[in-house]
N, C-alpha and C positions, 0 to 999 in steps of 0.2 A: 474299621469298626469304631465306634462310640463307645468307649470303656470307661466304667469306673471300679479306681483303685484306689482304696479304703486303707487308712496308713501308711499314705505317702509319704510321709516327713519322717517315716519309720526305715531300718533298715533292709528288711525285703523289698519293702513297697516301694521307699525311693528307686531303690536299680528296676525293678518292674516298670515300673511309669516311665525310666524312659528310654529301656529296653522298646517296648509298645511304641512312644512317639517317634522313635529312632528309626521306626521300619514303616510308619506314615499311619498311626492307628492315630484316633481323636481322642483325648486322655483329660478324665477329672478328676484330679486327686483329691482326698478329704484327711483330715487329720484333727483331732482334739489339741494334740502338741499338749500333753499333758507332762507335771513334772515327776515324774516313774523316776528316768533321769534328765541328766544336762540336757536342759532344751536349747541350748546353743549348738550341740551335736544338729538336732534335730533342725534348727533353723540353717545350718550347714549344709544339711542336703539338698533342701530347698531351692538355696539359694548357690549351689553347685546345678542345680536343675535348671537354675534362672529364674525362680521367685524369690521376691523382695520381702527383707523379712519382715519393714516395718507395714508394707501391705498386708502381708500375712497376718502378723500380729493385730491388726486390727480389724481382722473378722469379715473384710470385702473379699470379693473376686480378685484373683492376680492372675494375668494371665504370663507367661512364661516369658522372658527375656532372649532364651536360648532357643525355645522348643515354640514355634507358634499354634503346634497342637495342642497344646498343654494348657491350662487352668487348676487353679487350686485355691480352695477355699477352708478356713477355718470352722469344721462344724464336729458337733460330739455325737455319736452314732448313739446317744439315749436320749436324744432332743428328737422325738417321734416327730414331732410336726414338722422342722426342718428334712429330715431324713425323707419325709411323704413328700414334700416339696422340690427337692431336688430330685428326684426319681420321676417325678412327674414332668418339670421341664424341662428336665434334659434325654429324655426317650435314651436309656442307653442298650447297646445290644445284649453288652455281657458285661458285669460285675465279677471283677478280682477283689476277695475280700482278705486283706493282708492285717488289720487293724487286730488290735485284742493289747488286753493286761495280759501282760508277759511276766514270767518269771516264775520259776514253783517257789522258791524259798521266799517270797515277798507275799505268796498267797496265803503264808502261815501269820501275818502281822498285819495284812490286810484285807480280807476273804470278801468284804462286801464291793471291792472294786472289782472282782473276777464277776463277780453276778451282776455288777452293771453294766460294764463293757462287755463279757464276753456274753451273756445269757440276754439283757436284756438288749444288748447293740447288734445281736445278733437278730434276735427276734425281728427288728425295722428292719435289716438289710431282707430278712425272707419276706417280709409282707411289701417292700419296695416293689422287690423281685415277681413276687405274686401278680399285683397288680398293674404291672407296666409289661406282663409274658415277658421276662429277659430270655434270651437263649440259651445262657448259660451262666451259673455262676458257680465259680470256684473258689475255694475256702478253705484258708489254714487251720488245717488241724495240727497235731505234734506227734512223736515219737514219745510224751510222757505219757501216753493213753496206755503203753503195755505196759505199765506200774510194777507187781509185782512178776510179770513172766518172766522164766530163766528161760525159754528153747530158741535157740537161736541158730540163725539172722529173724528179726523178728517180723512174721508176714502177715500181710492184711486178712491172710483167713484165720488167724488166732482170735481167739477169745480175750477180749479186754475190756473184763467188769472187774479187776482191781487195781484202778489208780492209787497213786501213794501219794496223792496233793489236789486239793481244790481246782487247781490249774488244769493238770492233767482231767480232773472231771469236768471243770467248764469244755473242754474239747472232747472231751467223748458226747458230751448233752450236744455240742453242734452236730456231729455226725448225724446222733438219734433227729436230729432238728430238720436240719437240711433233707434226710429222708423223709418222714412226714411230708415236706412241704412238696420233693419231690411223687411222692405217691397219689396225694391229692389231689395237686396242682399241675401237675403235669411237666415242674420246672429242673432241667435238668440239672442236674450238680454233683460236681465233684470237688470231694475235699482230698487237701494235700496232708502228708503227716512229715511233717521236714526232722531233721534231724542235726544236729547240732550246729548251725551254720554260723560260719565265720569269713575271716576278712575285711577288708578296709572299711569305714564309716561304722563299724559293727557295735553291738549294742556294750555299754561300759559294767553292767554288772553279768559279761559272758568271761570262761576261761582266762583266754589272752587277752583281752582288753585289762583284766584284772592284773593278770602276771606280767604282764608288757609294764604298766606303771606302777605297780609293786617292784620289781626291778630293776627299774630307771631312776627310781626315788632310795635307792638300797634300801628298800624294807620287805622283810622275810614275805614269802607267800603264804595261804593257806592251802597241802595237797590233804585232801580229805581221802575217808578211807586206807592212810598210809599210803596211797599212791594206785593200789590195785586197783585204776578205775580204766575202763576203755569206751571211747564215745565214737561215731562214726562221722569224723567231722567232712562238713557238705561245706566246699566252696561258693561264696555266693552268685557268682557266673554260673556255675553250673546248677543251681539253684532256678535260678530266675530262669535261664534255657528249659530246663522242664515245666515251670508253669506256666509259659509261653506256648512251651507244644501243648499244654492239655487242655488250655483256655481257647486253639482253636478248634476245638474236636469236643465239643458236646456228647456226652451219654445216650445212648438210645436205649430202651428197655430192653431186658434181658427176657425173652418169654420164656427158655429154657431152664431160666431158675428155679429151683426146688424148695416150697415151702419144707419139705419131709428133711432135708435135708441143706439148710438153707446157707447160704455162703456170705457170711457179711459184707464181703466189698464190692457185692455188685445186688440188683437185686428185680424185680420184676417191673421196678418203677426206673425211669431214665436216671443212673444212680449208681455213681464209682466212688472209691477211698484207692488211693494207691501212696506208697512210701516214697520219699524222695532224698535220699539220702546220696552216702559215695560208694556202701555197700566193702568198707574197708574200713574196720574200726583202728583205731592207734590205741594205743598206752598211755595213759595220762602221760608218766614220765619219758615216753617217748617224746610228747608233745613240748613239754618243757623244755627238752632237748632241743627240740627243732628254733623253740624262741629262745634259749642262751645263747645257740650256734646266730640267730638273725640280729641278736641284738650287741653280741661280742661280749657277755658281760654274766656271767655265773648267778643263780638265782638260788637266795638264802631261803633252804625249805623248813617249814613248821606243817609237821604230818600228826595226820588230826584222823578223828573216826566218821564213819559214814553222817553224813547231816541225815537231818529228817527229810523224808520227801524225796532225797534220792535216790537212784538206779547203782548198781556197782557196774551197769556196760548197757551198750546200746547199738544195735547190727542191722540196718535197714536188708531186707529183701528185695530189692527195685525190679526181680522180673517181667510182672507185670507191667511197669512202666518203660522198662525195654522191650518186651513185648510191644506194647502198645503205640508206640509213640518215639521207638528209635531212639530210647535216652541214654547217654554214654558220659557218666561224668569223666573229668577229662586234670579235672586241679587235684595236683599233688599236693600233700602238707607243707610239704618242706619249704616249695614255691608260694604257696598261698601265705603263710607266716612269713614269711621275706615280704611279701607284697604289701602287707598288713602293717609290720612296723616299719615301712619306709614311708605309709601315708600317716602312720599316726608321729611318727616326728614331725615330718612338713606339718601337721595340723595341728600340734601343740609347742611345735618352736623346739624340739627337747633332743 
């Protein structure tokens, strides 16, 4: 296939692009490479993929050193004309849309980037899609969409109209988004709701990326909430394996769906939502445990109260995507945080 994947230089996007060209699919990655964080991280993965960063950096075509399916070009997903332009000459089959302003606690200090990137960057990728008939596109949603629900493991046929951060709501408006586009248009799409992913290259303002160099530096952590928190942390191998299987398998209309009685995650238009998580939450302090044990080295805690904006726990339901798609996450905590600080030493010398 002829794929474009939308936050390449990002932490899902890069392992997906070249998951994709690894198995012989034709791969255009796009990225803003904005400063959220270190864009040296970002130009790291890059150029772990086989693009150069000072290519990169300066706004041309690079095609791939490692991967000769691979391209990747510097463009921002609210440059509308560029966005129409590239959709137009490169005919791609299917679009993996991996890009967005990340982060709930940064959407409280910065709200109008969430509605650039995600609402209006979103908006180009549907009318890209629109008018080029893609096959298929799939798109990251999040686990911050069930906001305030307590019933858990949390499933895609709950109700989630109360996000607790701009963030969370820019990803519930893609959902409503992508439906629309798909009822009208006919374009199928399924969005992913990931759930707390980690591991090597991973993003610097998540858990361990934090606690791993809060720790190496002996300076105290911050565990919020006194520690009672539990997240379902999703390896990024087994991550990127399920939006592989579901980016080959397009939605076909559901006719047996019930307006009386209607199901959110699927619907009369070619049109799925499924969770993608490990389906096995940890204990915050369990987790912590698991990086003193990997990094040999006791972590100074400062326990603090719940922040704004977040969840006290978080429990994917992934039946449906085993159901559907044979998905069996496979990374243990304990192994994935081993894995995690032995590339973030090799990659800051430390």
């Amino acid at each position: 296939m002829n794929v474009l994947v939308t936050g390449s230089a990002g932490f899902i996007g890069s392992f997906t692009a070249a998951r994709l060209v690894e198995r012989g699919d034709e791969v255009v990655g796009i990225d803003n490479i904005n400063d959220y964080y270190d864009v040296n991280l970002k130009y790291g993965r890059l150029e772990r993929d086989g693009i150069a960063r000072e290519k990169a950096e300066s706004g041309e075509w690079v095609k791939s050193a490692k991967y000769p399916t691979y391209r990747f070009r510097r463009v921002d997903l609210q440059d509308r004309e560029a966005i129409t332009a590239l959709f137009s000459m490169e005919k791609f089959d299917t679009v993996c849309h991996l890009a967005a302003q990340a982060g709930v606690r940064y959407s409280l200090v910065n709200p109008y980037s969430y509605i650039d990137a995600n609402i209006a960057g979103f908006m180009n990728i549907l009318e890209g899609c629109r008018h080029q008939s893609i096959k298929h596109l799939v798109y990251a949603s999040s686990s911050s969409v069930y906001g305030l629900n307590e019933k858990y493991p949390f499933s895609v046929r709950d109700n989630v109209d109360h996000p607790l951060s701009l963030y969370a709501a820019t990803k519930k408006a893609n959902e409503l988004m992508a439906h629309t586009y798909s009822y009208l248009y006919g374009l199928p799409a399924t969005g992913l709701r990931f759930f707390t992913v980690y591991g090597p290259w991973g993003r610097p303002d998540m858990a361990l990326f934090l606690f791993t160099r809060a720790i190496l530096e002996n300076k105290p952590i911050d565990v919020f909430n006194h520690g009672r928190m539990k997240r379902d942390f999703t390896y990024i191998d087994d991550i990127v394996t399920g939006v592989v299987k579901v980016l080959d398998r397009p939605p076909e209309e559901d006719m047996s769906w019930d307006g009386k009685f209607p199901d959110p995650c699927r619907s009369r238009a070619p049109y799925r939502l499924y969770n993608i998580g490990n389906n096995s939450p940890v204990e915050l302090m369990g987790f912590i445990e698991a990086i003193e044990r990997a990094l040999g080295k006791k972590a100074k805690k400062n326990f603090l109260p719940m922040q704004p904006g977040d969840v006290p726990a978080t429990w994917a339901d992934v039946d449906d995507l085993v159901r559907d798609f044979g998905y069996a996450p496979t990374a243990k905590v304990e192994k994935g945080v081993e894995t995690f600080v032995t590339w973030y030493r090799e990659f800051y010398e430390v």
